[in-house]
C-alpha positions as CSV (number, residue, x, y, z in Angstrom):
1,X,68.1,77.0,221.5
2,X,70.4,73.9,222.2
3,X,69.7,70.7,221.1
4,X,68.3,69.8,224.7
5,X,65.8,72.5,225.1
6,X,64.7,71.4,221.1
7,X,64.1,68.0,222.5
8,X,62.5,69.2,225.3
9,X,59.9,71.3,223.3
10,X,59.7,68.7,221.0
11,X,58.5,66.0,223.9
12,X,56.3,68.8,225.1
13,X,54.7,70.1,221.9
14,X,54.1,65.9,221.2
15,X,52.9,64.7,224.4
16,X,50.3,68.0,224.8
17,X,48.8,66.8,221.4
18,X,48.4,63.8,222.2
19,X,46.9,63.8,225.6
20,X,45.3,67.3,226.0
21,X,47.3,67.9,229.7
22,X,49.9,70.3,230.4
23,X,53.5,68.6,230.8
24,X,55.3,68.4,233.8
25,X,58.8,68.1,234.8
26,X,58.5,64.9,236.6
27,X,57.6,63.0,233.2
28,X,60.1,65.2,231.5
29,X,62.9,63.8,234.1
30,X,62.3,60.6,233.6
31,X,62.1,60.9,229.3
32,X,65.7,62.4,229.6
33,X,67.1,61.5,232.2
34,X,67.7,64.5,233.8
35,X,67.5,65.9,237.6
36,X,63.8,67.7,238.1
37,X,66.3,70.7,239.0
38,X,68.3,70.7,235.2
39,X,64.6,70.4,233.5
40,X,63.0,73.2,235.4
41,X,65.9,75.4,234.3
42,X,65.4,74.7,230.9
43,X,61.3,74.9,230.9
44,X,62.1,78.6,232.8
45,X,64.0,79.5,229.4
46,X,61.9,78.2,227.2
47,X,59.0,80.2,228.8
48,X,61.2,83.4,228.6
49,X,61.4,82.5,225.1
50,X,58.0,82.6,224.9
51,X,57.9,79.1,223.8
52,X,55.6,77.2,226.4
53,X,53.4,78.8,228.4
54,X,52.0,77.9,232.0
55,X,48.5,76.3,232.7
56,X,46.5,78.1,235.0
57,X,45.1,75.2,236.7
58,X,48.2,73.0,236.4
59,X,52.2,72.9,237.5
60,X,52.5,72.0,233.9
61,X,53.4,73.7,231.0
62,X,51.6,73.6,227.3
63,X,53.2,75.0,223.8
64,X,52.5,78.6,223.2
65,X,51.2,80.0,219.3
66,X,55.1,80.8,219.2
67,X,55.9,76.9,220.9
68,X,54.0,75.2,217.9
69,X,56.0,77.4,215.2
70,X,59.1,77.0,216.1
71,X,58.2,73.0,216.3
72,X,56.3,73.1,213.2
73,X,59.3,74.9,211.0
74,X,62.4,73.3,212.9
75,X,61.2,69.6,214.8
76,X,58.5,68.2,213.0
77,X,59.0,66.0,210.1
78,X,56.1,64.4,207.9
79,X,54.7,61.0,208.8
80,X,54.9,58.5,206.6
81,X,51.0,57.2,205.5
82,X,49.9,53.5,206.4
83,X,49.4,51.0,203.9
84,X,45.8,51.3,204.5
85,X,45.4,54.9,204.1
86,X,47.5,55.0,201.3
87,X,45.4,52.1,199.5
88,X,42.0,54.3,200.0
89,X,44.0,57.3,198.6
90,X,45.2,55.1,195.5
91,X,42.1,53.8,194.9
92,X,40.7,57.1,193.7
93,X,43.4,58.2,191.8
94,X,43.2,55.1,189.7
95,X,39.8,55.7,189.0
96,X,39.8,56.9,185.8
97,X,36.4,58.0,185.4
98,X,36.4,60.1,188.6
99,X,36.7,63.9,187.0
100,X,39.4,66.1,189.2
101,X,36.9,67.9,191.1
102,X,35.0,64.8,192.4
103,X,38.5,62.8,193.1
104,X,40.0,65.8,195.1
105,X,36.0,65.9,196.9
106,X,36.9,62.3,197.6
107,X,40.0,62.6,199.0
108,X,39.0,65.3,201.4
109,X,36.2,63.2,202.7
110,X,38.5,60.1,203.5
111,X,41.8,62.7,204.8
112,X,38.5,64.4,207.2
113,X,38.1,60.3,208.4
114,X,41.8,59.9,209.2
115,X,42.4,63.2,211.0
116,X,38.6,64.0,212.3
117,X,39.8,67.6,211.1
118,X,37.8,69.9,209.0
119,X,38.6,69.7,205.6
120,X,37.7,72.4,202.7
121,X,38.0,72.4,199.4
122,X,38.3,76.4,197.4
123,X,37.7,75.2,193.4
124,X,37.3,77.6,191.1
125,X,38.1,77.3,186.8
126,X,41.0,78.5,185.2
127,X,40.0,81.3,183.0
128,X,41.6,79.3,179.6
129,X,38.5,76.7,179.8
130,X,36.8,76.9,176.3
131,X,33.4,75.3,175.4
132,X,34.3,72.0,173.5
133,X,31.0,70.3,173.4
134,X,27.3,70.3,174.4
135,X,24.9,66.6,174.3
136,X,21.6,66.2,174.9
137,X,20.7,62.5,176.6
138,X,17.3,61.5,176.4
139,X,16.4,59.9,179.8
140,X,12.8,59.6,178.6
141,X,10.1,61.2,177.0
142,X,10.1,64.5,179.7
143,X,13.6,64.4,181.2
144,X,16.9,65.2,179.4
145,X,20.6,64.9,180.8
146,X,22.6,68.2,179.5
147,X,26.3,67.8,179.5
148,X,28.4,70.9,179.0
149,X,32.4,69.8,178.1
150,X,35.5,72.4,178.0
151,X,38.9,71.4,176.3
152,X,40.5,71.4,180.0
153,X,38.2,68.1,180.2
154,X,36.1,69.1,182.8
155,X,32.8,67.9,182.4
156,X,29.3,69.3,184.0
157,X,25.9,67.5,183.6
158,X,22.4,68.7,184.6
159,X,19.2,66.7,184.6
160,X,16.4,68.8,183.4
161,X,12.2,67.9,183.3
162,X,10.4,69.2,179.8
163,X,6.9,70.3,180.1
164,X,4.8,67.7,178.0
165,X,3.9,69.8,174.9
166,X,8.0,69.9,174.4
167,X,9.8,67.2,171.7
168,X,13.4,66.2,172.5
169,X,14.1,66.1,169.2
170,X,13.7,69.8,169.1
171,X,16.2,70.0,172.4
172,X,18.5,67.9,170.1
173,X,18.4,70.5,167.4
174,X,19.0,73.4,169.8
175,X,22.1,71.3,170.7
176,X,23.5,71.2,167.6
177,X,22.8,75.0,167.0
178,X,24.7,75.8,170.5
179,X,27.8,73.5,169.4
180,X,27.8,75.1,165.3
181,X,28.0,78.7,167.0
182,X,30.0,78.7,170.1
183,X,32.5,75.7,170.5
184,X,35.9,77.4,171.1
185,X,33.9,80.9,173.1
186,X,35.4,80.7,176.6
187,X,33.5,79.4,179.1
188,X,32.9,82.3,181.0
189,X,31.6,84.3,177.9
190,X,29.2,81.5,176.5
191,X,25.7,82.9,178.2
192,X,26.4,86.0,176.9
193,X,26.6,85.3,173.3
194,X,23.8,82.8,173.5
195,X,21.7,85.4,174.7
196,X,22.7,88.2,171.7
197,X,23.8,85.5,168.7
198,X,22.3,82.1,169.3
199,X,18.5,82.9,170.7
200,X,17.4,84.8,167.8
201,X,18.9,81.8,165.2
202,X,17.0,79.2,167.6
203,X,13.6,81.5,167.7
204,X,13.2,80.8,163.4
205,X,13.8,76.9,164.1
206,X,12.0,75.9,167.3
207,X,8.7,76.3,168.3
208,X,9.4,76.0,172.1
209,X,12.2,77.7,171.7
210,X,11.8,80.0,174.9
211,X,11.7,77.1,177.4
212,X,14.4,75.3,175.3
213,X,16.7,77.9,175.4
214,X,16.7,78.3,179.3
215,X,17.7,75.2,179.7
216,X,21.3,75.9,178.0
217,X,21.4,79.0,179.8
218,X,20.8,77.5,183.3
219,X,23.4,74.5,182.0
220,X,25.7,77.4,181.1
221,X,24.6,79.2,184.6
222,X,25.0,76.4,186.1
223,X,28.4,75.4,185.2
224,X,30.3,78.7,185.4
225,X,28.8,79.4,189.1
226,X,29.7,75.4,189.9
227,X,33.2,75.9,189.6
228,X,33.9,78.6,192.0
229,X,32.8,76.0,195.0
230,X,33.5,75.8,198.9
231,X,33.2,72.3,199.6
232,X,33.1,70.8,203.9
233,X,33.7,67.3,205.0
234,X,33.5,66.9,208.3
235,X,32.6,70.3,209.1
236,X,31.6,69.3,212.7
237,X,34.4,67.4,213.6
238,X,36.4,70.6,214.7
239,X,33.9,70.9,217.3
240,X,34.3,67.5,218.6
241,X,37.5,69.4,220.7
242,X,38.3,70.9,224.0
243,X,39.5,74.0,222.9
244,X,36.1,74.6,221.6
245,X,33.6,73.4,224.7
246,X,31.9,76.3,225.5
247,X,28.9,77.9,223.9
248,X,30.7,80.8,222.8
249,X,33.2,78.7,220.9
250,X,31.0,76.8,219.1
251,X,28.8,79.8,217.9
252,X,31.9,81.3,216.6
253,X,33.2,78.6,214.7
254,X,29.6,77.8,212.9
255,X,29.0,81.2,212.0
256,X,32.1,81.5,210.4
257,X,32.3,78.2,208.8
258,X,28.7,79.5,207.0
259,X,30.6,83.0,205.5
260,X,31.7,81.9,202.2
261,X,33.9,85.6,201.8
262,X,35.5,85.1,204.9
263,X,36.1,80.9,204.3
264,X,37.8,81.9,201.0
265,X,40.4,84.0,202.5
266,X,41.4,80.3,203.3
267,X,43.0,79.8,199.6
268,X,46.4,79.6,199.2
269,X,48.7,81.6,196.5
270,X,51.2,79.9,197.7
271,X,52.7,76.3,196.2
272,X,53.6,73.1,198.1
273,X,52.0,72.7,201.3
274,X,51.6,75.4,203.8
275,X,50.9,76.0,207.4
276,X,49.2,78.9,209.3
277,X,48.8,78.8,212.8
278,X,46.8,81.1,214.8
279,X,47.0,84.5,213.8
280,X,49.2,84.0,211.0
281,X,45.9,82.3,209.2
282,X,43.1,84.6,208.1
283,X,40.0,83.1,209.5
284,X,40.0,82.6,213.5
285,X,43.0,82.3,215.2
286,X,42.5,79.8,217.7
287,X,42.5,77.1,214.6
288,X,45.7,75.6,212.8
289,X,45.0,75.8,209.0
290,X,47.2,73.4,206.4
291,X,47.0,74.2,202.8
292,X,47.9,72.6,199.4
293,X,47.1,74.7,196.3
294,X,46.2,72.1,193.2
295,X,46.2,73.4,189.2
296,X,45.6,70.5,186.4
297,X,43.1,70.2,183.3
298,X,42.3,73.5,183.7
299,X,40.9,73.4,187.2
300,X,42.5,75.2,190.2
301,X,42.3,75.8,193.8
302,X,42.8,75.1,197.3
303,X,42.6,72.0,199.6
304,X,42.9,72.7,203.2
305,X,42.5,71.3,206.5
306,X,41.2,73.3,209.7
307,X,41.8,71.7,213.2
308,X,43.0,73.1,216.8
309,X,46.0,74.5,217.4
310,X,47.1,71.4,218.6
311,X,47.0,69.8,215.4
312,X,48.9,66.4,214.5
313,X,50.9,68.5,212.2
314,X,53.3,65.4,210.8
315,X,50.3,63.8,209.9
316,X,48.3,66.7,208.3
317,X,51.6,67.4,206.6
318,X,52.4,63.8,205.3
319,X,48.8,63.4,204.1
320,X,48.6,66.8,202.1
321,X,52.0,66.1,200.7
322,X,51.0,62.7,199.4
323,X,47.4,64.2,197.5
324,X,49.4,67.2,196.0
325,X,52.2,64.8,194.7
326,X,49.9,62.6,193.2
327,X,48.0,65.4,191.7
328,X,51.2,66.8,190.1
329,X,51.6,63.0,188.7
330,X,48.2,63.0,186.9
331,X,49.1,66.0,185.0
């Protein structure tokens, strides 16, 4: 590869993202310059380098799984965000009473309305998170607010309906019971020692203590399942493209976007930002999927974004970089 037949990909891979139509050597001739015989020559290589690849029902010629690669790792460089976007982004990481989970939630939504990609968010708990606190908030006389807090600050609340024979105050005392025994267990091992240590101590004090006592356990339930998530925004915006017009496509794409096992093997191990195209990704390879693995307060996982093959990978790229170095700030 000289520099000529790198600028050449480079115009190719560009202009067949941005229109959808295979590139010709006329336009090519006229970008650099060149005689249509000099740009032929050097589309033939890059087709022998398996590079480009020809349309079947054009002259043209579109990147190949190979083509977008070789841009991807050796052309492309990040774009630099707009003001606006960048404002919107800001905005959210300002907010200080925006928890992590619902800020990176957030984020995805308004990267999902730049792009009009898919975007997914893997979130799961680091296994360090220890129970640090459990309130009761009276709403009224029959509904409660449970709050479960671990020492990673991450905070979980539940609103919960008591039957009308049930007194908050002895919800309140069931509280207090819960945060005397098992502040400091690990989060993960909380249900379990309220079920063996803590009922038997709430049966002698409370009455209702049955009913009361599920509602902790769903809390705790509740809370431990919560954090392995798979969040979507924009779910359907992937099949808003060509590449995915037929019937066949579509049906394929849903039913895999509904397979939580097989939309985790989206997360990332990986640091920094991460790009696998085609069958170098794990879940269907006519999709692109860009990844950013996020760790702070205790909370971990993956944000990614699924689009075509014929992604706007400087954009993607700049974007994901800008949320995964402002996450790396908060900490």
């Amino acid at each position: 590869m000289n520099e000529r037949r790198e600028q050449l990909l480079k115009e190719i891979v560009e202009t067949y993202i941005k229109l959808v139509k295979p590139v010709g050597s006329k336009a090519l001739c006229k970008k650099f310059k060149c005689s249509s015989a000099t740009i032929r020559n050097e589309m033939a290589v890059l087709e022998d380098l398996g590079l480009i690849e020809k349309n079947h029902i054009s002259s043209g010629r579109v990147p190949s799984e190979q083509g977008y690669k070789y841009y991807v790792e050796h052309l492309m460089r990040p774009k630099e965000m707009t003001g606006e976007d960048m404002l919107k982004l800001q905005t959210i990481f300002q907010n200080k009473d925006l928890v992590l989970s619902d800020a990176i939630t957030r984020c995805m939504e308004i990267i999902s309305e730049i792009t009009n990609y898919t975007s997914v968010v893997l979130g799961k708990s680091s296994a360090d998170n220890t129970l640090k606190q459990v309130s009761i908030i009276p709403l009224n006389e029959t509904s409660i607010v449970a709050l479960v807090c671990t020492d990673k600050g991450i905070v979980e609340n539940r609103q919960y309906k008591l039957p009308t024979d049930t007194n908050v105050d002895e919800v309140v005392k069931v509280c207090e019971i819960i945060n005397k025994e098992l502040v400091g267990t690990p989060i993960n091992e909380v249900s379990k020692r309220l079920e063996f240590e803590v009922k038997p101590k709430i049966a002698k004090k409370i009455k209702q203590y049955e009913y009361v006592y599920h509602i902790f356990l769903d809390a705790f339930n509740d809370f431990t399942s919560g954090h392995e998530t798979v969040h979507f925004s924009g779910k359907s915006n992937l099949l808003k493209y060509p590449e995915y017009n037929n019937t066949e496509d579509i049906k394929r794409i849903v039913e895999k976007f509904e397979d939580e096992s097989l939309v985790r093997k989206i997360e990332s191990d990986d640091n920094g930002v991460k790009i696998y195209i085609g069958n170098d990704n794990n879940f269907d390879s006519n999709v692109t999927i860009v990844t950013s693995k996020y760790n702070y307060g205790g909370e971990e996982g993956t944000i990614a974004i699924v689009g075509p093959k014929r992604m706007e990978y400087d954009k993607v790229v700049g974007l994901l970089s800008y949320i995964h170095d402002n996450l790396n700030k908060k900490e």
